[in-house]
FIKE-17557 format. One record per residue (C-alpha): residue number from 1; residue in three letters; chain; x, y, z. Coordinates in Angstrom, 3 decimals, decimal comma. Layout:
# FIKE-17557
NUM / ALA / A / X / Y / Z
...
***
This chain:
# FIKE-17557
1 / UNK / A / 21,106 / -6,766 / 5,907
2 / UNK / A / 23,584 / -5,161 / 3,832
3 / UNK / A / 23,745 / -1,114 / 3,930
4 / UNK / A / 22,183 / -0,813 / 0,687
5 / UNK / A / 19,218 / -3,115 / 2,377
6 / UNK / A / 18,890 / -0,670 / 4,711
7 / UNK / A / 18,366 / 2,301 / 2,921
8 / UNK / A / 15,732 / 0,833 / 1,128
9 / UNK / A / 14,427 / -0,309 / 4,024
10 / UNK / A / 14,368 / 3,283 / 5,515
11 / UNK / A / 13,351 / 5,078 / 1,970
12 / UNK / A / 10,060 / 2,606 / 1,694
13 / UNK / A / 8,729 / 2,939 / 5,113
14 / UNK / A / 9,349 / 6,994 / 4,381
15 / UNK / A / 7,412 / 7,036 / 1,035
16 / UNK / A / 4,657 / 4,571 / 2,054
17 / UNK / A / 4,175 / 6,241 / 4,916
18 / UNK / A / 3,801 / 9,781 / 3,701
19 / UNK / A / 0,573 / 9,362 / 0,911
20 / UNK / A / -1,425 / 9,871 / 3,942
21 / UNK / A / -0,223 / 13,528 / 4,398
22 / UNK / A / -0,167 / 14,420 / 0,421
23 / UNK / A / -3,499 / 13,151 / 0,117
24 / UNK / A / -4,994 / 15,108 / 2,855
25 / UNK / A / -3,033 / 17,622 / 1,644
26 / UNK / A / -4,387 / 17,785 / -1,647
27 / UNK / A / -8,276 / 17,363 / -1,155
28 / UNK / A / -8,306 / 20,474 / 0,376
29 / UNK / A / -8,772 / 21,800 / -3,456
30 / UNK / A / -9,045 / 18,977 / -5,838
31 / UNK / A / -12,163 / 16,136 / -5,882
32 / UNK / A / -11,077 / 12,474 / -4,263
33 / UNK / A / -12,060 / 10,841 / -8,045
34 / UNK / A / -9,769 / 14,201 / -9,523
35 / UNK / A / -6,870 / 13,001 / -7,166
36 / UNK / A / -7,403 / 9,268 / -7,984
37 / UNK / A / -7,074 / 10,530 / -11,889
38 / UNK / A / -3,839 / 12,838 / -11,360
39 / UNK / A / -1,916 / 10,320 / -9,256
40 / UNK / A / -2,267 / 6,998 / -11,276
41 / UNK / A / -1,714 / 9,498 / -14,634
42 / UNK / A / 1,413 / 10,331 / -13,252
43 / UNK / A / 2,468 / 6,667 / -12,361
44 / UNK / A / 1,383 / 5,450 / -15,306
45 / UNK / A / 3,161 / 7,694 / -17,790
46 / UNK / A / 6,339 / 6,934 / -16,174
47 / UNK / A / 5,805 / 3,113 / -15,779
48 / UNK / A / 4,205 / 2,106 / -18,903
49 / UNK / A / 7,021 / 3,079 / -21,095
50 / UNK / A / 9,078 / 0,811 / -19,228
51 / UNK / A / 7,064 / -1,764 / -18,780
52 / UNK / A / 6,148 / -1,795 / -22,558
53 / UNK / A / 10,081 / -1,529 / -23,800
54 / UNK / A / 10,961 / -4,810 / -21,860
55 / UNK / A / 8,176 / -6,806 / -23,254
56 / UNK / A / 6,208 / -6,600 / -19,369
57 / UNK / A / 2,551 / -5,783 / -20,939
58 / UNK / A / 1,973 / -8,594 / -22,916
59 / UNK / A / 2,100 / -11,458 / -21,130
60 / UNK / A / -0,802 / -9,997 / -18,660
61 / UNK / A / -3,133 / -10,025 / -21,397
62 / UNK / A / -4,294 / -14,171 / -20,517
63 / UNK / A / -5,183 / -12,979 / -17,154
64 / UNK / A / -7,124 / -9,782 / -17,784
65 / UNK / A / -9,698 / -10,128 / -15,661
66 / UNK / A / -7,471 / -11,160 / -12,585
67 / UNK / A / -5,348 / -8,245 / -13,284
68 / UNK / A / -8,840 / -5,681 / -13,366
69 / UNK / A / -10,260 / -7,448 / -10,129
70 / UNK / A / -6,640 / -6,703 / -8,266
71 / UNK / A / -6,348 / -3,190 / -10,089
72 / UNK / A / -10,323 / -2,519 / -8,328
73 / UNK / A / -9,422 / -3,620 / -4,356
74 / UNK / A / -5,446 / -2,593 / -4,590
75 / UNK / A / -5,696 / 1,143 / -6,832
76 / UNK / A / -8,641 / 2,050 / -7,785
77 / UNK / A / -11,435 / 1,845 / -5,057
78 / UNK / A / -8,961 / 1,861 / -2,044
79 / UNK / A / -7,657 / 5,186 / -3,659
80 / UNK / A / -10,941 / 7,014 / -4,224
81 / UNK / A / -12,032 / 6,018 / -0,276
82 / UNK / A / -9,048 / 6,852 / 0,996
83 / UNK / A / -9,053 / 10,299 / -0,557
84 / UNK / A / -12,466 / 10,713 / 0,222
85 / UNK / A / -12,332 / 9,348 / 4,203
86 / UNK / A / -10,021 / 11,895 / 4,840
87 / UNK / A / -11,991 / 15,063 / 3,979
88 / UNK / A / -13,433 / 14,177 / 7,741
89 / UNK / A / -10,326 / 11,923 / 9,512
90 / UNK / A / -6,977 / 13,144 / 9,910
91 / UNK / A / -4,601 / 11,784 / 8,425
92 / UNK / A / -2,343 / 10,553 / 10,895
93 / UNK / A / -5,518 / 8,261 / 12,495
94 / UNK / A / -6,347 / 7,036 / 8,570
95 / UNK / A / -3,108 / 6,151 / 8,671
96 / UNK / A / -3,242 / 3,841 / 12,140
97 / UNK / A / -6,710 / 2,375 / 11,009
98 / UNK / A / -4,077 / 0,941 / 7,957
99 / UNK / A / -1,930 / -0,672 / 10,152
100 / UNK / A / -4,871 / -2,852 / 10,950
101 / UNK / A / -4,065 / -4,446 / 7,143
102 / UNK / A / -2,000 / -7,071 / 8,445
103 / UNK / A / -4,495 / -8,463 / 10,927
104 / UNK / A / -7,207 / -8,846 / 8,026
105 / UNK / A / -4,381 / -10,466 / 5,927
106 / UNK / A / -3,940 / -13,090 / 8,607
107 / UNK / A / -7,796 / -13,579 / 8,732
108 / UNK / A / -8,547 / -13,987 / 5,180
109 / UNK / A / -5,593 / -15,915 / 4,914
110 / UNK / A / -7,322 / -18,386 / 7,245
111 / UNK / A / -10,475 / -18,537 / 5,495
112 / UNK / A / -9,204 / -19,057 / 2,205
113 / UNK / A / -7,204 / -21,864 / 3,707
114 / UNK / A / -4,070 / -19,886 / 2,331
115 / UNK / A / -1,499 / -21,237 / 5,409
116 / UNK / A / -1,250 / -23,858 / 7,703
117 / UNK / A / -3,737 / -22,403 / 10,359
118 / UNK / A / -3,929 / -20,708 / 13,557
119 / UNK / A / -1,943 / -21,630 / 16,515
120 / UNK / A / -2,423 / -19,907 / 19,609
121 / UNK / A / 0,512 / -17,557 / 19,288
122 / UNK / A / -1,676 / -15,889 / 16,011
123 / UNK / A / -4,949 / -16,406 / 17,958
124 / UNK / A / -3,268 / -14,018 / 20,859
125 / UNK / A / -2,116 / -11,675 / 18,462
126 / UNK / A / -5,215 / -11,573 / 16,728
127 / UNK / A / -7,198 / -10,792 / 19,751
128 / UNK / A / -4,506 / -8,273 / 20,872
129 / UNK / A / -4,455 / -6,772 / 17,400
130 / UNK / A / -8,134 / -6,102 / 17,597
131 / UNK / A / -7,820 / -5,089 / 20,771
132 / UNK / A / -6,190 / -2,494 / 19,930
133 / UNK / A / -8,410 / -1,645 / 16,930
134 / UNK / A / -10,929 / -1,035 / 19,331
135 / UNK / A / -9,047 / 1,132 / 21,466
136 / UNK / A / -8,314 / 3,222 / 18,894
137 / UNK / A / -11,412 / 3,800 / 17,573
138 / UNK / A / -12,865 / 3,397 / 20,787
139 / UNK / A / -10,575 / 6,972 / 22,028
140 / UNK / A / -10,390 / 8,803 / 18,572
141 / UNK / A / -13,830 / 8,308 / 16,982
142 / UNK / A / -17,097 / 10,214 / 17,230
143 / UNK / A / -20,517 / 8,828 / 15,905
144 / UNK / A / -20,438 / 11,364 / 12,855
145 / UNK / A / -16,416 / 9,832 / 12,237
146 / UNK / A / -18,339 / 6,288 / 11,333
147 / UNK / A / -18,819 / 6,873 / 7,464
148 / UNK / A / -15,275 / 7,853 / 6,983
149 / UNK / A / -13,654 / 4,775 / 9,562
150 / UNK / A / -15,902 / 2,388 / 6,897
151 / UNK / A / -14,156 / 3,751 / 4,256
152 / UNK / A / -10,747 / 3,006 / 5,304
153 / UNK / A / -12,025 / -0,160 / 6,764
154 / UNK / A / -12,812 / -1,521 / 2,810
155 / UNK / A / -9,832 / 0,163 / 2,282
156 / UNK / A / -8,037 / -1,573 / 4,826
157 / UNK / A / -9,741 / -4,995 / 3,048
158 / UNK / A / -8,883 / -4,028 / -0,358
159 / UNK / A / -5,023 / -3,683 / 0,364
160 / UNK / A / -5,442 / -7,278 / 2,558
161 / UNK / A / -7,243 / -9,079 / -0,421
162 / UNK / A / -4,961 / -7,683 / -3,556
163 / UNK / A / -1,825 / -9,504 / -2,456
164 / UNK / A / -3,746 / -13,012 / -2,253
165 / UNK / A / -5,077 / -12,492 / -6,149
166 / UNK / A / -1,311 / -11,431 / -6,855
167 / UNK / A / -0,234 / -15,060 / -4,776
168 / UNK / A / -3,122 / -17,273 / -6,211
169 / UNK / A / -3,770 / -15,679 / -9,671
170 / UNK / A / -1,416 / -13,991 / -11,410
171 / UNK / A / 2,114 / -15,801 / -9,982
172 / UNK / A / 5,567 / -14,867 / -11,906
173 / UNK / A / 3,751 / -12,069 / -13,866
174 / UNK / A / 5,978 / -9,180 / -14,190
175 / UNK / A / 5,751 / -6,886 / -11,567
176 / UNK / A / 6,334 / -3,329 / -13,215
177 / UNK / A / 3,448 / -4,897 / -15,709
178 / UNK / A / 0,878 / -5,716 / -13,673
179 / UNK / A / 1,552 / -2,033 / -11,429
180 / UNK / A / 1,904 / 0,005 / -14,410
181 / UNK / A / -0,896 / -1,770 / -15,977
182 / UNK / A / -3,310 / -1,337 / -12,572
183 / UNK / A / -2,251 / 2,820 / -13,095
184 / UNK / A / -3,023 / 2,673 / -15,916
185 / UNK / A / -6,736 / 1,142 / -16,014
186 / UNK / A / -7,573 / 3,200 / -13,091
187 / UNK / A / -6,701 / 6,343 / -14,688
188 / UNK / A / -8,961 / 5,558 / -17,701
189 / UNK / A / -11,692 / 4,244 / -15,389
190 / UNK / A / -11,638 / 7,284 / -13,168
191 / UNK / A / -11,177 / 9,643 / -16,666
192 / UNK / A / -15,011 / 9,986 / -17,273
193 / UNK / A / -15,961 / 11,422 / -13,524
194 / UNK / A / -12,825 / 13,391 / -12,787
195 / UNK / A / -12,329 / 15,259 / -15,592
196 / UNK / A / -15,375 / 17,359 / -15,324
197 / UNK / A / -14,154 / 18,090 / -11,767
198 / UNK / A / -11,384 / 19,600 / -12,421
199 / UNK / A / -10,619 / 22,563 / -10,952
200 / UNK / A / -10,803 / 25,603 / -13,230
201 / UNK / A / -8,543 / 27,933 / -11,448
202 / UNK / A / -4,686 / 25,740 / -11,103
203 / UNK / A / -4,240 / 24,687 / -7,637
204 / UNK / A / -1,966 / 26,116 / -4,508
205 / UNK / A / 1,880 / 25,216 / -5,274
206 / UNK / A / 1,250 / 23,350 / -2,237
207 / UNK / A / -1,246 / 21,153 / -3,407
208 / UNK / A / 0,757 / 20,524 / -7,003
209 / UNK / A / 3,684 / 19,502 / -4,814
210 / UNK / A / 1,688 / 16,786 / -3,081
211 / UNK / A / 0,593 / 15,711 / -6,119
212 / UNK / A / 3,910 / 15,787 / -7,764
213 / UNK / A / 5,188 / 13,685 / -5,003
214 / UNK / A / 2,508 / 10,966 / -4,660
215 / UNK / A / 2,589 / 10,362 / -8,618
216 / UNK / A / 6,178 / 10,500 / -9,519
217 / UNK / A / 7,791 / 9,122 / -5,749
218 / UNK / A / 4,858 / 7,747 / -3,600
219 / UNK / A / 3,904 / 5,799 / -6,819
220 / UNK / A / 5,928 / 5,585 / -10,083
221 / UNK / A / 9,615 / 5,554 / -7,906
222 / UNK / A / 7,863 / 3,324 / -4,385
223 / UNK / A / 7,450 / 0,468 / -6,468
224 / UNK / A / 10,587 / 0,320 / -8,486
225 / UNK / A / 12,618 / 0,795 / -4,859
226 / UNK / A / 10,471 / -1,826 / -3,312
227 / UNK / A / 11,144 / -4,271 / -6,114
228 / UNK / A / 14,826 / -3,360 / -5,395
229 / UNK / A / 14,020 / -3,986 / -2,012
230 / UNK / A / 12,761 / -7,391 / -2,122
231 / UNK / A / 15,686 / -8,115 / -4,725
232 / UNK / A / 17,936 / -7,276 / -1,700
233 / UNK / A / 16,263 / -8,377 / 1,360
234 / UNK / A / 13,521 / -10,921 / -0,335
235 / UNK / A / 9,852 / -10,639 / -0,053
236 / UNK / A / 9,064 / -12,168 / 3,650
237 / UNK / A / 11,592 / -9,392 / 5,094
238 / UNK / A / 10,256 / -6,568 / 2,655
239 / UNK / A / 7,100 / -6,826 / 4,519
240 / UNK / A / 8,501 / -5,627 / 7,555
241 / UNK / A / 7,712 / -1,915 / 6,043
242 / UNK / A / 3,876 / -2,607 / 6,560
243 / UNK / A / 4,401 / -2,068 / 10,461
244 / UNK / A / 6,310 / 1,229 / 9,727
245 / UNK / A / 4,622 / 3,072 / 7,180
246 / UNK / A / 1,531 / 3,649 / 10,293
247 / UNK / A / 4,060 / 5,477 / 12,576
248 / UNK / A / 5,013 / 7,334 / 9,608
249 / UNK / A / 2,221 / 8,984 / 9,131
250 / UNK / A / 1,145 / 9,825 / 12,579
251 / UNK / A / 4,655 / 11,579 / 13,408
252 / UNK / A / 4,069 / 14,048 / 9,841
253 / UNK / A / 0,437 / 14,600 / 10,621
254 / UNK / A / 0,915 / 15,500 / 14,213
255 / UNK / A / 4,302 / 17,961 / 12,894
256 / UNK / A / 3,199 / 19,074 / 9,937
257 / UNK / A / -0,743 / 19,597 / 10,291
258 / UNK / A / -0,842 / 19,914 / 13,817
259 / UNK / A / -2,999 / 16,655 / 14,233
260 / UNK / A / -3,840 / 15,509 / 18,244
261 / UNK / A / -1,679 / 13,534 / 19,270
262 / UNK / A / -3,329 / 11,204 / 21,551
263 / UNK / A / -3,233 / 8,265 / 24,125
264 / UNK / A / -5,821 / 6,263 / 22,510
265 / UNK / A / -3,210 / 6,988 / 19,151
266 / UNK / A / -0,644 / 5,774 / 20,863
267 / UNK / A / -2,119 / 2,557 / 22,537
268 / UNK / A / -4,212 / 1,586 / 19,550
269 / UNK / A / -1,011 / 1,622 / 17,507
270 / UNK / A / 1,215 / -0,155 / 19,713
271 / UNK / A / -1,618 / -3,232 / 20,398
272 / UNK / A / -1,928 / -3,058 / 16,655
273 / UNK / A / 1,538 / -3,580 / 16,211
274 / UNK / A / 2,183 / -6,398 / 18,400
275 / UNK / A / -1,057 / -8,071 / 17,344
276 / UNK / A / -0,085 / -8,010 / 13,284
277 / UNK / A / 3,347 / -9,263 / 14,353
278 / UNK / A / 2,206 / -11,961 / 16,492
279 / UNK / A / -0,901 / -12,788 / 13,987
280 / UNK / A / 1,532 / -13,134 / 10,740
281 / UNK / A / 4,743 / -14,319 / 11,959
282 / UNK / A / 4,198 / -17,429 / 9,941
283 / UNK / A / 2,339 / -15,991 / 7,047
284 / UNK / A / 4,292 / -14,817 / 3,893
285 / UNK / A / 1,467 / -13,388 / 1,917
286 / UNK / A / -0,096 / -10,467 / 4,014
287 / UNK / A / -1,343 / -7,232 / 4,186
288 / UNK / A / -1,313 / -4,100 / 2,141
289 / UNK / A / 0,511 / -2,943 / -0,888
290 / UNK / A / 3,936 / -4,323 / 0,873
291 / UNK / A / 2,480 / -8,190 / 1,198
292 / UNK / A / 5,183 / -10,190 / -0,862
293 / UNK / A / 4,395 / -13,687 / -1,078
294 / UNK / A / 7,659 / -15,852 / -2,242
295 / UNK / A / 5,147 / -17,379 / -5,588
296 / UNK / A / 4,104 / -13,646 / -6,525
297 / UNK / A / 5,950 / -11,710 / -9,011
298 / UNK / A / 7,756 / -9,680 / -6,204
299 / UNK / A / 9,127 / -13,036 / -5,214
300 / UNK / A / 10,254 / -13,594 / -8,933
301 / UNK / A / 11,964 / -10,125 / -8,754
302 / UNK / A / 13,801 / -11,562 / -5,492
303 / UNK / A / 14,802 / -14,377 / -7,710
304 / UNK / A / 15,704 / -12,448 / -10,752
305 / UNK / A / 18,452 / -10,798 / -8,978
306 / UNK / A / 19,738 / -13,274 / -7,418
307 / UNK / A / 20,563 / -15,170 / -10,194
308 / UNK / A / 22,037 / -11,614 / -12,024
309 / UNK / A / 24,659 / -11,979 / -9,187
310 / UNK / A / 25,291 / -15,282 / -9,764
311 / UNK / A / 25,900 / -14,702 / -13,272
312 / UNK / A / 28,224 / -11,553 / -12,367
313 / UNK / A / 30,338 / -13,183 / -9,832
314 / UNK / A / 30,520 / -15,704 / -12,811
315 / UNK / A / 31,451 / -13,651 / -15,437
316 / UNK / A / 34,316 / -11,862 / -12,964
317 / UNK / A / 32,457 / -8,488 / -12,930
***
């Protein structure tokens, strides 16, 4: 990987790993449907102008209702429970329950008969992925914790399932289009509830910096660097963020909000971890917002600039 590689490498598994922090952050004042509204505003009013200049709008419109269904279990619903879930978790555990995305890629990868089956290396990793699943919960969950660890689980199933619409349904669509278009839809769906919920008074400085920093960079700027990513890397390695962006956000929540840190934390993760590894070592469409699959239109960034440098070293620039 070439140093450029690497520092958007290190930048993405920063940025997606930080949301979790802003987010808990800013529902200390503002609604989980107000936040939804704020954040995808933001993206979308820096996105759609580009996306609209370079012609990246239009050719979504055949697939409409593909690009609604993956705006609803990638954006919008994932989003609102997210924001909502932690009101009662902390954010460093939300955070680890999302590192679980990877193993539910795997799975539903299986049942939609989307790879070439389970061997026993994947079966052990499943089984130790869950394992550790367990163990978290098992050490860092209460009874009255339940309603919030369901949120993040359909959370957790939203971010698996988006990336196999993106493989199966809307391959070589621009990327920037179908992103700024998802922002966009969400932040006129959410429009009607949030609005009235407002907050009258203008929030803390604190809480307008976290959402200042999950529109413009945890949003608008993480996708553009993880489309330069994949352009440098290509998509399979790209996806090698997902088992970062969890250890992220446990290190900021336990030195920034004082969150436990714990040995069921610590366990859970690392089972986790080897388990999504193990489970998706031969899968190239998984989990999460970072799931690449070579067909989607990540992949086609991956291949647009390659053949840019192929033109340059042509041309003698």
């Amino acid at each position: 990987m070439t140093r450029r590689g690497w520092a958007l490498f290190v930048a993405m598994a920063i940025i997606w790993g930080i949301p979790y922090l802003l987010i808990k952050i800013a529902v200390g004042e503002l609604t989980p449907a107000s936040l939804v509204l704020l954040r995808t505003a933001i993206g979308a009013a820096l996105l759609l102008p580009v996306a609209a200049a370079r012609g990246w709008l239009r050719p979504l419109l055949p697939y409409w209702p593909w690009v609604l269904a993956y705006t609803v279990v990638e954006v919008s619903l994932p989003w609102f429970l997210l924001s909502d879930a932690e009101r009662r978790l902390s954010s460093s555990l939300t955070g680890l329950i999302i590192a679980a995305v990877p193993l539910i890629g795997a799975v539903l990868q299986q049942l939609t008969r989307g790879d070439d089956g389970l061997d026993r290396r994947r079966v052990a990793g499943l089984l130790v992925g869950l394992t550790g699943v367990a163990v978290l919960l098992g050490l860092n969950v209460t009874f009255r914790d339940l309603g919030a660890v369901s949120e993040v689980g359909l959370v957790a199933l939203g971010y698996a399932t988006g990336p196999i619409i993106i493989a199966r349904r809307l391959p070589n669509l621009p990327a920037v289009g179908v992103v700024a278009a998802s922002l966009a839809l969400t932040a006129v769906l959410y429009a009607p509830l949030a609005l009235p919920q407002l907050p009258r008074a203008l929030p803390s400085g604190q809480v307008l910096l976290a959402l200042l920093i999950l529109g413009v960079v945890c949003t608008a700027l993480a996708f553009l660097l993880f489309f330069a990513l994949i352009g440098e890397v290509g998509p399979v390695r790209a996806t090698v963020i997902t088992y970062f962006n969890p250890a992220v956000a446990l290190v900021l929540g336990v030195a920034l909000l004082h969150e436990p840190f714990t040995l069921g934390a610590v366990v859970g993760f690392s089972l986790i971890l080897l388990g999504s590894v193990l489970a998706t070592r031969r899968t190239s469409a998984l989990a999460g917002s970072a799931a690449v699959p070579s067909s989607s239109p990540w992949g086609a960034a991956a291949r647009d600039t390659r053949e840019r440098r192929r033109r340059a070293r042509g041309s003698g620039r």
